[in-house]
N, C-alpha and C positions, 0 to 999 in steps of 0.2 A: 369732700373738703368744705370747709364753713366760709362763708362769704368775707371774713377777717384774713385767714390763709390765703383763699384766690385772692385777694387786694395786695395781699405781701407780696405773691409770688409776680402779679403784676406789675408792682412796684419796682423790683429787684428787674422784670429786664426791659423795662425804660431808664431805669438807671443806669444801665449798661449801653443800652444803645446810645445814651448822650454821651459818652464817654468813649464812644468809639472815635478811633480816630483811622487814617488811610495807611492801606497797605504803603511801607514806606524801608527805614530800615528794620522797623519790627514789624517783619509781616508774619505771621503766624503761622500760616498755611506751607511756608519752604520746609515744616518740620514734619508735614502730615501729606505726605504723597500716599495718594489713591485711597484718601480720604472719604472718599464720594461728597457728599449733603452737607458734611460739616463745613459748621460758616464761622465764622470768626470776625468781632468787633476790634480786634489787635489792641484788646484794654492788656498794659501790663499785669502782673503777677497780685503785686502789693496792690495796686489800684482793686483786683477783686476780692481781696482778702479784707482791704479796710472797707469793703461794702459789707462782708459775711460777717464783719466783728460788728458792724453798726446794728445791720438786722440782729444778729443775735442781742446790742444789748438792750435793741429795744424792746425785746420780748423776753429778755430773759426770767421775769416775774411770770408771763402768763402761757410763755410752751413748754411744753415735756416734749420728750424724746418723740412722741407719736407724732403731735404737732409738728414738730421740724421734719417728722419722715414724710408727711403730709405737703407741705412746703417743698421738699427734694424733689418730691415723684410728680406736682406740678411743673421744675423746671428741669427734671433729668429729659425729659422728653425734645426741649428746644434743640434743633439743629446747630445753637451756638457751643461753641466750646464755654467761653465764658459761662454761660448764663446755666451749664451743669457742672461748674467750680462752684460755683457761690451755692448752689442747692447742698453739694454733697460738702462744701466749706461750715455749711450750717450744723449740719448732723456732726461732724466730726466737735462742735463746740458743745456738744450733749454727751459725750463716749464718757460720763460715768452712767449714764441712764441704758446702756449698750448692754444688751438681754441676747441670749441666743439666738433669738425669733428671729432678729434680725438678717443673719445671715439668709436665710432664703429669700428675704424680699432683696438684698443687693442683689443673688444671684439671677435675682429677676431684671434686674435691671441691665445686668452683663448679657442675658440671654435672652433681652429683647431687641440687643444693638441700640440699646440707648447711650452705650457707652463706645459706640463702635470707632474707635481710638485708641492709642494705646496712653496717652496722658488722664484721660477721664479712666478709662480702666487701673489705673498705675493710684490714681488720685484717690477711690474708692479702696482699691487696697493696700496705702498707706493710710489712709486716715480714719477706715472704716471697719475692714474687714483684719487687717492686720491690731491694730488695737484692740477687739473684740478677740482675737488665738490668745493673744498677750493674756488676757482676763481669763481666758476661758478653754485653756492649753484642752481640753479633749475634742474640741470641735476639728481641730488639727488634722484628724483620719479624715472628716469631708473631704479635706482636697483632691484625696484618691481618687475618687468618685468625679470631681469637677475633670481633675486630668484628665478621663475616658470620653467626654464629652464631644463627638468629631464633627459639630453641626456648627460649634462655637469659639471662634479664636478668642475671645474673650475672656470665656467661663475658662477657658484652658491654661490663657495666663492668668490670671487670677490664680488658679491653683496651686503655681509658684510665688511668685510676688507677694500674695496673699502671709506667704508662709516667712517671710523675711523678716518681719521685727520678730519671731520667734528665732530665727538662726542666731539673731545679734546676739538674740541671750544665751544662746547654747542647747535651744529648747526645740523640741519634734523635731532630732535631726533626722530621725529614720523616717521619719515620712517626707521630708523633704527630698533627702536622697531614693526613697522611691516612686514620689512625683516625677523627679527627675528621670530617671529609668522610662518611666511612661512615654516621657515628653522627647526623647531622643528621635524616635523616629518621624517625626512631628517636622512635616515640610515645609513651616512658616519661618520666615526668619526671624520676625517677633517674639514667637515663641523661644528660636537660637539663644536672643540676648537673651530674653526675660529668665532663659534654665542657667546660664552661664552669670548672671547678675547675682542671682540666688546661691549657685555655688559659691562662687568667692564669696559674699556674706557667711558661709557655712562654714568656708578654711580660717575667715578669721575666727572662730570661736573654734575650731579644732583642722589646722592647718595639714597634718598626719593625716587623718582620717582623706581630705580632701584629694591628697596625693594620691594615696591608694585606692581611692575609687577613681581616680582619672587615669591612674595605669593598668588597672584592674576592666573597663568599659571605655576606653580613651577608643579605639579605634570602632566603636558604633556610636560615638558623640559628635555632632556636626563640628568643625573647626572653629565658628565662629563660637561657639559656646564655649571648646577648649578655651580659645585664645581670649573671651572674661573672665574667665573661673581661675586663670593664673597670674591676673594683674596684679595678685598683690606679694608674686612670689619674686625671689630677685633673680637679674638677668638669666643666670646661669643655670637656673633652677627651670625657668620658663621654657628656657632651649631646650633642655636635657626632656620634660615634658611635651614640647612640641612635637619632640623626635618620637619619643616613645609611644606617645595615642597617633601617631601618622597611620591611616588605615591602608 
């Protein structure tokens, strides 16, 4: 990293530490039990976002995509939650410059527990890894590969999650639904939502399809998972599925 980047990335978390304020009614932390290390400045949402738009435009003439990944992997490391929004806030203001390559250095990032959370995780494959499938629909099959993964709750959500602005569109449903498959017997609760999050995204773009795979595998799908993947059906419909995947 060039002595211009480490200044930036130093910049960005003294800007954040002034800006901390006390755990109070926004405390951060009530949403990240057994958390471990992460620490949290309780800087609101907007507040980190009008810091990532500032850095970006101050640099917008003189970084590329590598620069900002450069900048990220300085602050994905900090134990704040804030201060690895703003890094991956950055890169996601580059995602026309979003190259294949890039996927394996997030996955480096999920599989070093730099992300070890499920908002920095969620945050990285909404704005990073999920944008890059959108562009780049064959990458889609990695996820397979990420789901097997049993060393990393991380890499494993990601897998799904990752796969979700491609659901919206109607796109890699088959790997989504055998991500899914993988991830059933999958002891985290984390993972529960994160598969049941992803299905319902999948029924809105082919509602049938999702039916019939939740009566067809409903009774080796954890409940919690059931009970997202059918929020968006109506009452009667949800019962009649509750009933049916009951194992």
């Amino acid at each position: 990293m060039t002595v211009a980047l480490s200044g930036a990335a130093s910049a960005a978390r003294r800007a954040l530490a002034r800006m901390a304020r006390p755990a109070g009614e926004f405390d951060a932390s009530r949403y990240f039990r057994g958390a471990g290390d992460l620490g949290f400045y309780n800087v609101g949402t907007a507040q980190m976002r009008a810091l990532a738009r500032s850095i970006h435009d101050a640099h917008r003439d003189d970084w590329t995509i590598d620069a900002a990944m450069a900048f990220a992997d300085a602050l994905i490391v900090d134990r704040h939650l804030e201060v690895k929004s703003v890094g991956i806030e950055v890169v996601a203001r580059y995602r026309r410059q979003f190259t294949p390559r890039l996927l394996a250095r997030w996955k480096r990032w999920l599989a070093g527990n730099h992300s070890a959370n499920w908002a920095t995780t969620d945050a990285i494959c909404g704005l990073l890894i999920g944008p890059l499938l959108v562009a780049h629909p064959s990458l889609a099959a990695r996820m397979r590969t990420w789901a097997r993964d049993r060393r990393n709750l991380w890499v494993r959500r990601a897998s799904i999650v990752g796969l979700i602005p491609l659901a919206r569109k109607g796109e890699a449903l088959d790997v989504l639904y055998d991500v899914a498959a993988q991830l059933h017997p999958d002891t985290e609760d984390l993972i529960h939502k994160a598969v049941g999050w992803a299905l319902r995204e999948a029924g809105k773009a082919d509602a049938p399809r999702l039916e019939r795979y939740l009566r067809m595998n409903g009774r080796s799908i954890p409940r919690t998972t059931v009970r997202y993947a059918i929020e968006r059906f109506d009452e009667r419909k949800r019962r009649a599925l509750m009933e049916a995947t009951r194992g």
